[in-house]
Backbone as CSV, one residue per row, in Angstrom:
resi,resn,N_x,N_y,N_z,CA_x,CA_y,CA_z,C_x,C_y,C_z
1,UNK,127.109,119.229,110.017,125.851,119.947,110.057,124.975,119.489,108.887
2,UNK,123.504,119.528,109.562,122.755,119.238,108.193,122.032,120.043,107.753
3,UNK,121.950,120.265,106.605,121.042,121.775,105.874,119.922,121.146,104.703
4,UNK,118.977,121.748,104.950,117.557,121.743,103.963,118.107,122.434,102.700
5,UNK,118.007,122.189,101.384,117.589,123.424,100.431,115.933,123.157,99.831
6,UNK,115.806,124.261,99.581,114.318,124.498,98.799,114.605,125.021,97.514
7,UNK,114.042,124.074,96.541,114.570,124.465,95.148,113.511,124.094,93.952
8,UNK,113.356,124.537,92.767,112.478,124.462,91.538,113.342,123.537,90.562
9,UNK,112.955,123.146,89.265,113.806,122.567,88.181,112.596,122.519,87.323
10,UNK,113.113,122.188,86.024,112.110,122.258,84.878,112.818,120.883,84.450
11,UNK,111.701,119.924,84.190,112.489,118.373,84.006,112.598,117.801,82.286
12,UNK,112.735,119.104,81.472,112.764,118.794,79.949,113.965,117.846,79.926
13,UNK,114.953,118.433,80.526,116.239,117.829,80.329,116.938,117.356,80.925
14,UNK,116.255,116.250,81.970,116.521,115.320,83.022,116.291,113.676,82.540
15,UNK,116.728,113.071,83.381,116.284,111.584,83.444,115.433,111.287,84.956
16,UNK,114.869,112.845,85.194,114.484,112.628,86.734,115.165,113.160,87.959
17,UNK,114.701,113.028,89.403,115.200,113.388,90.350,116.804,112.574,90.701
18,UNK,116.492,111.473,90.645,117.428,110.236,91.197,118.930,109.961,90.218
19,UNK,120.220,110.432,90.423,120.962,110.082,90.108,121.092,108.538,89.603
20,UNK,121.764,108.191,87.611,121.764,107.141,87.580,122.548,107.849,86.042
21,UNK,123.019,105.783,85.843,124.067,105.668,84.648,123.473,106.281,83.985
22,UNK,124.540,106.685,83.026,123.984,106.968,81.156,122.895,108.182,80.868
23,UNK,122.774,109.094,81.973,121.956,109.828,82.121,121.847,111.036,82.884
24,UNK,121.730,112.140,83.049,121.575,113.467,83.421,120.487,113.716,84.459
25,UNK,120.444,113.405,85.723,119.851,114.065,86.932,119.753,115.013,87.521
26,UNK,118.772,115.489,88.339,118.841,116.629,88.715,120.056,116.226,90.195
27,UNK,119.690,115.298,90.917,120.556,114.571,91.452,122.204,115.217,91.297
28,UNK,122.721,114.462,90.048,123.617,114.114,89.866,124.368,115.529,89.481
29,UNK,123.522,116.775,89.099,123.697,118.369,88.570,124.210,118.800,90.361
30,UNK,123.339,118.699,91.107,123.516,119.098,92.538,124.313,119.081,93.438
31,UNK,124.944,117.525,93.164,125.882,117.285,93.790,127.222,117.319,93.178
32,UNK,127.232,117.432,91.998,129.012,118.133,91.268,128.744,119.331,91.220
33,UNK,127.791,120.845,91.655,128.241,121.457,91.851,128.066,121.986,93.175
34,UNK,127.702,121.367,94.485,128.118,121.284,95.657,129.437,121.286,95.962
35,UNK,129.663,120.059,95.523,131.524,119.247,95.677,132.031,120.392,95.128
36,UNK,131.647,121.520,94.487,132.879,122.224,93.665,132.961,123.062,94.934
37,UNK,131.954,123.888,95.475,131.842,124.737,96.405,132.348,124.057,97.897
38,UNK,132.088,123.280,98.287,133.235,122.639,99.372,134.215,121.818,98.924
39,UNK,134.671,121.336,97.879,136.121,121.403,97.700,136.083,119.509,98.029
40,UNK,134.530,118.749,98.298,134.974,117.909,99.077,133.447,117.076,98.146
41,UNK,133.396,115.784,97.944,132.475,114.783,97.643,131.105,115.591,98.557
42,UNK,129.795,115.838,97.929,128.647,115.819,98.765,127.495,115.189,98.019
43,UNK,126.992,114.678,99.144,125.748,113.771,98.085,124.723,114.505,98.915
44,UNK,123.688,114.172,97.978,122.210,114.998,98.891,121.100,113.950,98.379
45,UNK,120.093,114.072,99.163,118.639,113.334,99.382,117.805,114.583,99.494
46,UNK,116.800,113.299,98.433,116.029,114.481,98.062,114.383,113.574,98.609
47,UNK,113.515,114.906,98.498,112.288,114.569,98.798,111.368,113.684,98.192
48,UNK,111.720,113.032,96.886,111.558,112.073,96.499,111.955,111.713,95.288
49,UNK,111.536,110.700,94.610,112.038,110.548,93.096,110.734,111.277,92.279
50,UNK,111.214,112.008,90.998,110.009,112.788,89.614,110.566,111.557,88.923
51,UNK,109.839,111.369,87.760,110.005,110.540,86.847,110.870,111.650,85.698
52,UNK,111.831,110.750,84.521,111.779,111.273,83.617,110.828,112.849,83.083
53,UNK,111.242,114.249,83.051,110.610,114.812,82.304,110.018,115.940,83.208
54,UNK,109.552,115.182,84.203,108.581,115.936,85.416,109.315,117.330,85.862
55,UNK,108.179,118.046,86.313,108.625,119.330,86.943,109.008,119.501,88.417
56,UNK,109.268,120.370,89.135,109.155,120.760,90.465,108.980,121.438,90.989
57,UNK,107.851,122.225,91.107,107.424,123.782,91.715,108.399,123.833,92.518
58,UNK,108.015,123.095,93.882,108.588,122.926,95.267,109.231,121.769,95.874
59,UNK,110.652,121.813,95.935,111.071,120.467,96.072,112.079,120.798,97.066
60,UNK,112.408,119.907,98.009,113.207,119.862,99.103,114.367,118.664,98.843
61,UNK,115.805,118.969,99.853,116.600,118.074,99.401,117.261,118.326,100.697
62,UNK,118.117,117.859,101.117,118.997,117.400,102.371,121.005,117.074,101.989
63,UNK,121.612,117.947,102.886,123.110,117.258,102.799,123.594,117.793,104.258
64,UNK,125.146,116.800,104.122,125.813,117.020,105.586,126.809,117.341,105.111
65,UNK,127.634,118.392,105.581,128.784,119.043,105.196,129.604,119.577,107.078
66,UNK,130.998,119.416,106.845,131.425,120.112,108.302,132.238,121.556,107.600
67,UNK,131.676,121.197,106.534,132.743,122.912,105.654,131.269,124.397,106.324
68,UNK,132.300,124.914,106.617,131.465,126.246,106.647,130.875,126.904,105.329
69,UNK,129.579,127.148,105.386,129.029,127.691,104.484,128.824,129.121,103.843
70,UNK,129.780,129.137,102.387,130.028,130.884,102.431,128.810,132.096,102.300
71,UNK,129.145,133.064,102.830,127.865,133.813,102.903,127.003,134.259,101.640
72,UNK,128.031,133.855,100.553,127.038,134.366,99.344,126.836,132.888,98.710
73,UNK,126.915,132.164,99.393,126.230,130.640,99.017,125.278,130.273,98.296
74,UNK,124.135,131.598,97.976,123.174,131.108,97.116,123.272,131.735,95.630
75,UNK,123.818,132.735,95.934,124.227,133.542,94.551,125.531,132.476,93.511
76,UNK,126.228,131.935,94.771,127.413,130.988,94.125,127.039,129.240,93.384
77,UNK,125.853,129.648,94.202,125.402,128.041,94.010,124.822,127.982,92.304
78,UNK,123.564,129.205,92.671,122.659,129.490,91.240,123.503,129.905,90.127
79,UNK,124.390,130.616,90.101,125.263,130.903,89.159,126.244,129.791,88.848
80,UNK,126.362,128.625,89.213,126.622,127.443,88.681,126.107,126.521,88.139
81,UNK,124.518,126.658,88.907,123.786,125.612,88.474,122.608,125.990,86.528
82,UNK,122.743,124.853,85.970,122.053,125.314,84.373,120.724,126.191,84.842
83,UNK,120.218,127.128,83.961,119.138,127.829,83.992,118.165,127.203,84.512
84,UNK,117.923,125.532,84.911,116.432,124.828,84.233,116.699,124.141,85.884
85,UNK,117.681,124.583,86.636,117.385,124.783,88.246,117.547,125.859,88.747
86,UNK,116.972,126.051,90.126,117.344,127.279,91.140,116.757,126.681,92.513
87,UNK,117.707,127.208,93.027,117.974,127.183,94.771,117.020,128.274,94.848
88,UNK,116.336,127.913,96.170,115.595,129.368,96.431,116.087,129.608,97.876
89,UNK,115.836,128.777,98.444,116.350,129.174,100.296,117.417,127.799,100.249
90,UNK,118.121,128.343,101.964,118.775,126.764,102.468,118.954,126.823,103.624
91,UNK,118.629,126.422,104.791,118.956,126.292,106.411,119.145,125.111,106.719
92,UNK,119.571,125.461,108.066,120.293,124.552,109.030,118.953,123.999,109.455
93,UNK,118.731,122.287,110.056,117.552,121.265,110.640,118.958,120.376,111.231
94,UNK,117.626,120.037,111.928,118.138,118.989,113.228,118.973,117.696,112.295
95,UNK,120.412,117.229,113.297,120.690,116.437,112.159,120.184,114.855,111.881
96,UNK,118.915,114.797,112.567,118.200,113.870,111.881,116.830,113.882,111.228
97,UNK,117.079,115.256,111.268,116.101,115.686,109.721,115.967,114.913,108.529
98,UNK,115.191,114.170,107.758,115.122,113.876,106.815,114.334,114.314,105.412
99,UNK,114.552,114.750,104.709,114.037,115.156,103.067,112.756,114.166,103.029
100,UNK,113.529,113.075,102.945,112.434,112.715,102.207,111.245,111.321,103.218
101,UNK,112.159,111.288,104.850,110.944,110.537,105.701,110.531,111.371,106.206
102,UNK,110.528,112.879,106.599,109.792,113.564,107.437,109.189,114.619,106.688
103,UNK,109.159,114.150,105.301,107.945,114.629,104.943,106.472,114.112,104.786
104,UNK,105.001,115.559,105.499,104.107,114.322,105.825,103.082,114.478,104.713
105,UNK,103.533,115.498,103.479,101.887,114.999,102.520,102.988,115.681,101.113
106,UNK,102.721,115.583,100.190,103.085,116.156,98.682,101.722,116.321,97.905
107,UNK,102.048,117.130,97.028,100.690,117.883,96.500,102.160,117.806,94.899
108,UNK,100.879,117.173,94.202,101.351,117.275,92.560,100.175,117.975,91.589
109,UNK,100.366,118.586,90.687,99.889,119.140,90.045,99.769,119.089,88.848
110,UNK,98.701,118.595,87.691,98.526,118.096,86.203,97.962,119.446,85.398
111,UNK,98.774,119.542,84.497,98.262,120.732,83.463,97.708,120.109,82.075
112,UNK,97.028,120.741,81.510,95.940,120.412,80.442,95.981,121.349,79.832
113,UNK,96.115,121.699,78.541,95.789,122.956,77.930,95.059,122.033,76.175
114,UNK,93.807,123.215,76.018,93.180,122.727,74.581,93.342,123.289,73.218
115,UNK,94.293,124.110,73.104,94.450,125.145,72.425,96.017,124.713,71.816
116,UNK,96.477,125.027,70.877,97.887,125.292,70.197,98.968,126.203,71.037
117,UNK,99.697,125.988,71.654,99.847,127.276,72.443,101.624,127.218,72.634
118,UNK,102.438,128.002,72.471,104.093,127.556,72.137,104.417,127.811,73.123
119,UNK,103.817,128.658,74.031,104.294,128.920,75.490,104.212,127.681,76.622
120,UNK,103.170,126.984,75.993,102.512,125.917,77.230,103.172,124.673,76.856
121,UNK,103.973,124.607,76.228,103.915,123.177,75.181,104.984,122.177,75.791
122,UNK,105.919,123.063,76.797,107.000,122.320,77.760,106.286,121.958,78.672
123,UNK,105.278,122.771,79.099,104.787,122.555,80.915,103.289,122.098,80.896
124,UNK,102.809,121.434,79.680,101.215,121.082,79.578,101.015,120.161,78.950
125,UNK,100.131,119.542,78.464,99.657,118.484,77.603,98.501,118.857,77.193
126,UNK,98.534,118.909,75.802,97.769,119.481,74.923,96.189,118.196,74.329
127,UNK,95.744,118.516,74.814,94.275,117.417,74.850,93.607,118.151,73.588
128,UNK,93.091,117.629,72.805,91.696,117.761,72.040,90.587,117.474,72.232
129,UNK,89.811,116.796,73.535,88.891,117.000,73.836,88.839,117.259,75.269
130,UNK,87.383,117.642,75.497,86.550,118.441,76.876,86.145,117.340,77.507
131,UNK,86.454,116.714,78.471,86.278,115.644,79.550,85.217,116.299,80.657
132,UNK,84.130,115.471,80.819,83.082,116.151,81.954,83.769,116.258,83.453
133,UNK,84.206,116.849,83.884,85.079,117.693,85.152,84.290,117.244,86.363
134,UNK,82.581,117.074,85.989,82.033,116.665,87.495,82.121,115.227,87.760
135,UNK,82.190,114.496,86.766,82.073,112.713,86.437,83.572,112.832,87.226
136,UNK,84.655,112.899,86.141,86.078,112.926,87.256,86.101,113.554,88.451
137,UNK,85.579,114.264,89.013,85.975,114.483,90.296,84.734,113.775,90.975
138,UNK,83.245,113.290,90.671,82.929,112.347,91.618,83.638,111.372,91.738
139,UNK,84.543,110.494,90.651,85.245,109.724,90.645,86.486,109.614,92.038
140,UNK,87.047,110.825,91.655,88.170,110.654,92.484,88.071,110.837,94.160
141,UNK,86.897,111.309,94.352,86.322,111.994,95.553,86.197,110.381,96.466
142,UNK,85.795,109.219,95.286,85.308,108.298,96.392,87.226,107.255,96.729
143,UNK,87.637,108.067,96.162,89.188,107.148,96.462,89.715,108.044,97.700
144,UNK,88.984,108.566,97.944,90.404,109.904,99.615,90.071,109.133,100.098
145,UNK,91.249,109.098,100.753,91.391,108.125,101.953,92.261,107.303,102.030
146,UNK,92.287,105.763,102.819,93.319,104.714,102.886,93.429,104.172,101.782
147,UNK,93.982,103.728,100.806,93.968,102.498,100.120,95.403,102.054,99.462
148,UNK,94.765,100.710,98.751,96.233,100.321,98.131,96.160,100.535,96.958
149,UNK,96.965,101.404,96.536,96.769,102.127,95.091,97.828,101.485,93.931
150,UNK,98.111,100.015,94.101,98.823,99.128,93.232,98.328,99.110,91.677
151,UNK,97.016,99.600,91.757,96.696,99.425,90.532,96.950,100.332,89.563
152,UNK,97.180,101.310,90.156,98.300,102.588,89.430,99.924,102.625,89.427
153,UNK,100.315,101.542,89.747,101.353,101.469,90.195,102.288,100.728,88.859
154,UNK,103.287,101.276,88.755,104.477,100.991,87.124,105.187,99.390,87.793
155,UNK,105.035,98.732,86.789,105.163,97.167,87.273,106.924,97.067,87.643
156,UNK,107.285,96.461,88.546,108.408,96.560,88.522,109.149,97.368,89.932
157,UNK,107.770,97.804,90.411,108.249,99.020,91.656,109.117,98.206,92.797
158,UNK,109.310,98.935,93.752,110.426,97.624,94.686,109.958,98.462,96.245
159,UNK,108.419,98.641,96.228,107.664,99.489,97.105,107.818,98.101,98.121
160,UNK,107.493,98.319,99.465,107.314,97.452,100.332,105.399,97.505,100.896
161,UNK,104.898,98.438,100.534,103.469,98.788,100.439,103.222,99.530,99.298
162,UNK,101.867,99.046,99.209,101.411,99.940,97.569,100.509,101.005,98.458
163,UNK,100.137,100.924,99.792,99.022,102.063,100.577,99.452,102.842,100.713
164,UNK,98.839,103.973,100.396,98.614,105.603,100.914,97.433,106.464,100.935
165,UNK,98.127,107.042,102.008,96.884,107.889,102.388,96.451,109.085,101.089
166,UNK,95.422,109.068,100.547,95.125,110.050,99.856,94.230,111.573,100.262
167,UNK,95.274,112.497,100.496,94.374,113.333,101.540,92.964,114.605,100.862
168,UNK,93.128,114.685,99.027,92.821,115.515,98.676,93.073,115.169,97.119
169,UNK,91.638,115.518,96.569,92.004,115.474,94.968,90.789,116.346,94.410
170,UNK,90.976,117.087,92.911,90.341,117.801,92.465,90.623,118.299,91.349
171,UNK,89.887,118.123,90.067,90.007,119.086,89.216,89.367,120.168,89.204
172,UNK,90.013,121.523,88.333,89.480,122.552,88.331,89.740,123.013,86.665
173,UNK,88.475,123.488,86.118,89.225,124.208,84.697,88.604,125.970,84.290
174,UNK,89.437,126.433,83.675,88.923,127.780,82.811,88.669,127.505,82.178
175,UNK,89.251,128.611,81.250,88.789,128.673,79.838,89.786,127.575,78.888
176,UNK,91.128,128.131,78.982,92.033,127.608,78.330,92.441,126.308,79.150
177,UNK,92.539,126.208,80.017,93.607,124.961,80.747,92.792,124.091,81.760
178,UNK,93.093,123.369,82.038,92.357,122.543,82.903,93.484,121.164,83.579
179,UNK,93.243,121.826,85.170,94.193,120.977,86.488,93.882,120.304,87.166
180,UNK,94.410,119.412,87.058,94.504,118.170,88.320,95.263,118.542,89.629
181,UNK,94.629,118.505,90.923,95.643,118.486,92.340,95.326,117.772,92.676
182,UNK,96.364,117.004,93.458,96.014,115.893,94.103,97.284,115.905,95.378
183,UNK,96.999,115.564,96.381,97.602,115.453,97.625,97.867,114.498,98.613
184,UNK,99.002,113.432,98.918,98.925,112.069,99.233,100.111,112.163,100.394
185,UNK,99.905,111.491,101.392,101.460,111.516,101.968,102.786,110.859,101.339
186,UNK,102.111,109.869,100.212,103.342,109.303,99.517,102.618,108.949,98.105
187,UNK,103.640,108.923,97.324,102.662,108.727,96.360,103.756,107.067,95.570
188,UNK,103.294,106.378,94.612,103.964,105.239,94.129,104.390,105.700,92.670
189,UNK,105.165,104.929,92.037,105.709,105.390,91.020,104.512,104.943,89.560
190,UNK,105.118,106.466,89.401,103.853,106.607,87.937,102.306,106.876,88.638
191,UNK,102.127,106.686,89.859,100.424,106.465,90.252,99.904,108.081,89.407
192,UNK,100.424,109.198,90.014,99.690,110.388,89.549,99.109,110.234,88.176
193,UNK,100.292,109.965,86.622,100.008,109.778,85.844,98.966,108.911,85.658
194,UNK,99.118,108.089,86.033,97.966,106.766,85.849,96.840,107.096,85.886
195,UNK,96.516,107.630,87.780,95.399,108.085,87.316,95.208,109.305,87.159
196,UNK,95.476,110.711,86.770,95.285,111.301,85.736,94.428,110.910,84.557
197,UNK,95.022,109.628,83.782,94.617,109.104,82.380,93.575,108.310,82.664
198,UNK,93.281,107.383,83.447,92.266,106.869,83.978,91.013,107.653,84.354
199,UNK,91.227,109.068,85.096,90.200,109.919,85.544,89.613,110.582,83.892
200,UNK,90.573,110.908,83.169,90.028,111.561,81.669,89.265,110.482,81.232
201,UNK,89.201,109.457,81.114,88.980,108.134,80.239,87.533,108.261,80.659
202,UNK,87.204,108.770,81.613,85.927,108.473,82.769,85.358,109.774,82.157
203,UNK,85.859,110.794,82.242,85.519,112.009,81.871,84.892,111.962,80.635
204,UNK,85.901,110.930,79.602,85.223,111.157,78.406,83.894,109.861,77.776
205,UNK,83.911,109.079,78.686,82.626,107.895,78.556,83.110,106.898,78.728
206,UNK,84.722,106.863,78.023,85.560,105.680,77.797,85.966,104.736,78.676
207,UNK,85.795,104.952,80.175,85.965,103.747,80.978,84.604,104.468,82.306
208,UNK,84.121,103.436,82.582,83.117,103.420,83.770,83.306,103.921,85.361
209,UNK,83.308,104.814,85.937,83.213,105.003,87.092,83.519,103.503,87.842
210,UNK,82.831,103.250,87.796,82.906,101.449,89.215,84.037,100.575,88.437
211,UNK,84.543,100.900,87.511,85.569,99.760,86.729,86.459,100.567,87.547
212,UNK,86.856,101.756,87.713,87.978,102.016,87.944,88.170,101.452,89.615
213,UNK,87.028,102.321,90.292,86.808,101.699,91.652,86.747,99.958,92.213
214,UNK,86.631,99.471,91.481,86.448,97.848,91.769,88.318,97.185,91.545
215,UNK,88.471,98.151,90.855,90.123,97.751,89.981,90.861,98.232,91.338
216,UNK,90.685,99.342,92.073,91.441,99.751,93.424,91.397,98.688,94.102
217,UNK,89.774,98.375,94.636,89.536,97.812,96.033,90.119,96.365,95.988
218,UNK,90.315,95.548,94.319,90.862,94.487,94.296,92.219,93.957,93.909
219,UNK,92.782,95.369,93.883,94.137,95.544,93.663,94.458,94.775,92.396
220,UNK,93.683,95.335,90.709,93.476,94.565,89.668,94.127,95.643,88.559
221,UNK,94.531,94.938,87.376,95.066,95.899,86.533,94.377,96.545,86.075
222,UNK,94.226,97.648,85.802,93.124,98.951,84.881,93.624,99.166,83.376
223,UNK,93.027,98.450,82.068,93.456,98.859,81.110,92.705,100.172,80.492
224,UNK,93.944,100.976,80.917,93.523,102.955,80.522,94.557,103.308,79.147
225,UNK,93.475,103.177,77.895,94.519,103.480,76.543,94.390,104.426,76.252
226,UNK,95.200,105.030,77.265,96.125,106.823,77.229,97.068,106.563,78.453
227,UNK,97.973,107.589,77.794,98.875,107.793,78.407,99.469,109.394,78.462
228,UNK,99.374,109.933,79.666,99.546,111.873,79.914,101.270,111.802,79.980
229,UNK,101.629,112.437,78.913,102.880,112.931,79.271,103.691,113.382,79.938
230,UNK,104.820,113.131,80.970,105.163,113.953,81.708,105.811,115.351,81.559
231,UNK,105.405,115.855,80.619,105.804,117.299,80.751,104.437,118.325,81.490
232,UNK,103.163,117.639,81.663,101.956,118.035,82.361,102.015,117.822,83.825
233,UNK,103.218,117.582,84.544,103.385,117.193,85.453,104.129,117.911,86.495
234,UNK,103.938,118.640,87.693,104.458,118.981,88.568,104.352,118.959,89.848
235,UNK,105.853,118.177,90.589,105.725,118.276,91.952,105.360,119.461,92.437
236,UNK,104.549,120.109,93.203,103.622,121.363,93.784,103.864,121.676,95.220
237,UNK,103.740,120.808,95.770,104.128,121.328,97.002,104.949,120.258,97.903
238,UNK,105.839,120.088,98.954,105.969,119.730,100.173,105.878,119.785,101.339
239,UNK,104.935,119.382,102.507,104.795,119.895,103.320,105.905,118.774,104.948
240,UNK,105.934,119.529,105.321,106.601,119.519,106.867,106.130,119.899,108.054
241,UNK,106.310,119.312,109.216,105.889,119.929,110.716,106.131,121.315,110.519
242,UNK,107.260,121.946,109.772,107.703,123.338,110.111,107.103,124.252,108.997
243,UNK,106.344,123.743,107.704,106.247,124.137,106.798,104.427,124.351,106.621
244,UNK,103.528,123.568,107.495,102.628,122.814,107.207,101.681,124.166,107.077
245,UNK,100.543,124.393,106.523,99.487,125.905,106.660,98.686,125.252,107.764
């Protein structure tokens, strides 16, 4: 049988989604304490790879097990797993359901805060200056859509396309904080960050509207000197045929 879980993590103390050497996954947390609860090896797939650090509002993951599943399964699960995950739901899908191909858009989410603040300081990135909010979002407004977004892309990727659809982007700010959403059916590794830092750069005078745009359409490197931390970073949503608003 194959079962969905729906689950959160806080990525202070990860090397990321993706199980690997020399390093602490959320991955690799999931599946030794699965195996403890069926008694038997389980690996799971997940909805995609976070980088180092990153968060996960809403994250989906996938396993196949023929062990029956005990009824207090979620209470047994969370009470194994470190504070800095939680299971929230888990059901049964078709068993060629997939985590992470049949999902059809992800929504990530960038936090900003301008202030000193000890509460925010895991889950934000602390900026010292006020970036013009309408300049970045005319900016990003003219990228929805198709493109090949290589130029945000961490050198080294082993993508077979750099295109995706970009369905939705926007900043919004208060008083104190100020967010990035953005919504793609796939996204490439590092792209959010990238441009994130690229869209501020614009915000603040420091790189040109059409530099950034000319750097897309010709699939050219963008030199953006900043770099957003991933602790400002959270996977936000996943959506599905069964999940979709």
């Amino acid at each position: 049988m194959r079962y969905f879980l729906q689950l959160s993590y806080h990525g202070k103390n990860y090397s990321g989604w993706q199980r690997q050497e020399n390093a602490v996954s959320v991955q690799e947390t999931l599946e030794e304490n699965l195996s403890k609860i069926f008694a038997a090896a389980t690996e799971i797939i997940g909805c995609g790879r976070t980088d180092a650090g990153v968060h996960a509002q809403d994250y989906f993951a996938h396993f196949d097990t023929d062990k029956i599943i005990p009824e207090n399964f979620l209470h047994r699960i969370n009470s194994m797993l470190p504070q800095d995950i939680a299971i929230h739901d888990f059901f049964e899908v078709k068993p060629d359901m997939h985590a992470r191909f049949d999902a059809v858009s992800r929504t990530y989410k960038y936090f900003i805060h301008f202030e000193k603040n000890p509460f925010q300081e895991d889950q934000s990135f602390l900026f010292n200056q006020r970036p013009d909010i309408e300049k970045m979002n005319h900016c990003i407004r003219q990228l929805v859509g198709e493109h090949d977004f290589s130029t945000f892309e961490k050198k080294g990727s082993d993508n077979k396309t750099s295109v995706c659809m970009l369905e939705n982007a926007y900043w919004e700010q208060t008083e104190t904080v100020l967010v990035f959403t953005i919504t793609a059916n796939r996204f490439l590794r590092n792209m959010v960050r990238r441009i994130t830092a690229a869209l501020l750069m614009v915000g603040l005078d420091k790189l040109n509207e059409q530099e950034v745009l000319d750097a897309v359409l010709n699939k050219e490197v963008l030199e953006v000197k900043l770099a957003v931390p991933a602790k400002g970073l959270f996977l936000w949503k996943i959506e599905y045929e069964f999940n979709k608003n």
